[in-house]
C-alpha positions as CSV (number, residue, x, y, z in Angstrom):
1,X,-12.2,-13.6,-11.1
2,X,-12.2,-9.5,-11.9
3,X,-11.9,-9.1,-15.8
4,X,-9.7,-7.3,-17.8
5,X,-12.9,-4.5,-17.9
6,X,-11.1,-2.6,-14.9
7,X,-8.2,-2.7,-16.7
8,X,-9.6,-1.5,-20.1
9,X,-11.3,1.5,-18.1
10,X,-8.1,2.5,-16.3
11,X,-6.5,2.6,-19.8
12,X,-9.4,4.7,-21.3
13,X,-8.7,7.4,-18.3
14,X,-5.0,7.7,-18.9
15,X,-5.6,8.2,-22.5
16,X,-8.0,11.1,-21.1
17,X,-5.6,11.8,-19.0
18,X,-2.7,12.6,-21.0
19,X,-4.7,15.3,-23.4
20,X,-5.7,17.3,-20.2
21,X,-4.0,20.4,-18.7
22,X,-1.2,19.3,-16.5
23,X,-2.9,21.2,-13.0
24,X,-6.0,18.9,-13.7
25,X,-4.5,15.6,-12.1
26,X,-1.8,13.6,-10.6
27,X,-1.8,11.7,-14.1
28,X,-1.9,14.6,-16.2
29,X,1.0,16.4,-14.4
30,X,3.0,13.3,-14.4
31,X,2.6,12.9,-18.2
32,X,3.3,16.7,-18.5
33,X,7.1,15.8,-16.8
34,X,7.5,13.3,-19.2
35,X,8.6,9.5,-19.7
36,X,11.8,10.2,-17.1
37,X,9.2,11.3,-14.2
38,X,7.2,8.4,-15.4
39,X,10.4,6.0,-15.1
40,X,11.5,7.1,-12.4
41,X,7.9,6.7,-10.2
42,X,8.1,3.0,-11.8
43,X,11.6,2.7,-10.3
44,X,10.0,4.1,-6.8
45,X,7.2,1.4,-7.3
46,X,9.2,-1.3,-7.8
47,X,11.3,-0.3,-5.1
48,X,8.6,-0.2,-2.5
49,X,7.1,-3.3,-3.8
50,X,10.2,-5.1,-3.5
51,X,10.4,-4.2,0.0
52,X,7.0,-5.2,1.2
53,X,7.5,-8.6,-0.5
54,X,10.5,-9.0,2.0
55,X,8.3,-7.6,4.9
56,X,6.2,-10.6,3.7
57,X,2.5,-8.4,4.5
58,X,0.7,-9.7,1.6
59,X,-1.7,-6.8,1.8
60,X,1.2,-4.3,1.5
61,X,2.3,-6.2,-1.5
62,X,-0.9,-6.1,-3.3
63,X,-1.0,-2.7,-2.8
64,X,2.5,-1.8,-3.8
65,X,1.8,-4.0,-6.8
66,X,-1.2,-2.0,-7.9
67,X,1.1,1.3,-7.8
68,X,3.3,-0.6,-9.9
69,X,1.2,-1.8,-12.3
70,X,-0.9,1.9,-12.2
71,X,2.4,3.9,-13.1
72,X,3.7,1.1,-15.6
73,X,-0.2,1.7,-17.0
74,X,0.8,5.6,-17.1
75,X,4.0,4.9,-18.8
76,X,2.3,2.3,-21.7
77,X,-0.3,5.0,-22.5
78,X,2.6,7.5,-23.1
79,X,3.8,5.2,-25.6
80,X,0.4,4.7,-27.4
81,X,0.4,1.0,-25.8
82,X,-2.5,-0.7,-24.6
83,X,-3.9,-3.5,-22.0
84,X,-4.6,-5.7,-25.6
85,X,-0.9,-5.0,-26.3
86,X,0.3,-6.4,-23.0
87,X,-1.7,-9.7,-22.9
88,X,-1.6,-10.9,-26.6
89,X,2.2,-11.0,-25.3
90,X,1.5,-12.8,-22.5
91,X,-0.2,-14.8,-24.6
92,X,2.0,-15.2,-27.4
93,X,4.6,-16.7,-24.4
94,X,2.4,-18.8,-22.8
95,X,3.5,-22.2,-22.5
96,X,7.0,-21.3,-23.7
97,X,9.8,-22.1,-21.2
98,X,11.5,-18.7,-20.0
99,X,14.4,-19.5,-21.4
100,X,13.2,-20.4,-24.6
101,X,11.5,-17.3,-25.0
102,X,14.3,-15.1,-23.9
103,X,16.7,-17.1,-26.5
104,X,14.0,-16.0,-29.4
105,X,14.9,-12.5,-28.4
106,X,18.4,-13.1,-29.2
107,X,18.9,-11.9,-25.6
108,X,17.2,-8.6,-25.9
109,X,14.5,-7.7,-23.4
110,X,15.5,-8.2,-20.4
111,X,15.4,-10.6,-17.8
112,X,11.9,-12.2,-17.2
């Protein structure tokens, strides 16, 4: 199993990332158009992971997901979130039904 370390060193690099000059990178220009740009690359992402799911080309998907999960990265980082962030939710939830945890919400949050 690959730890969380790749993770936790993609993080570190965004956070570089978004304190360099916007020509430097991909990453820094993106954070220099701001959390629209970002949202709407995650909309792209999901969009094109959606569509290799239906393909069914497992290798596609992984790909796509990695996109998706790199730009939703991007878009934590903007927000001073972290990886530690992200799974002491998914651990907070785990082994709660999905419908109990969306009911603690009050229905806020989204669909999961």
């Amino acid at each position: 199993m690959i730890q969380l370390e790749v993770l936790h060193r993609l993080q570190q690099t965004l956070v570089e990332r978004k304190q360099a000059a916007a020509d430097s990178s991909y990453v820094a220009g993106l954070y220099a158009k701001g959390t629209d740009a970002i949202c709407k690359k995650i909309a792209e992402e999901a969009a094109e992971t959606i569509m290799a799911a239906k393909d069914g080309d497992q290798l596609h998907l992984v790909r796509e997901t990695c996109d998706l999960w790199f730009h939703s990265m991007i878009l934590l980082t903007q927000f001073g979130v972290g990886v530690d962030d992200v799974m002491a939710e998914l651990r907070r939830r785990e082994g709660i039904s999905g419908i109990d945890e969306k009911a603690s919400r009050g229905g806020k949050g989204g669909s999961s």
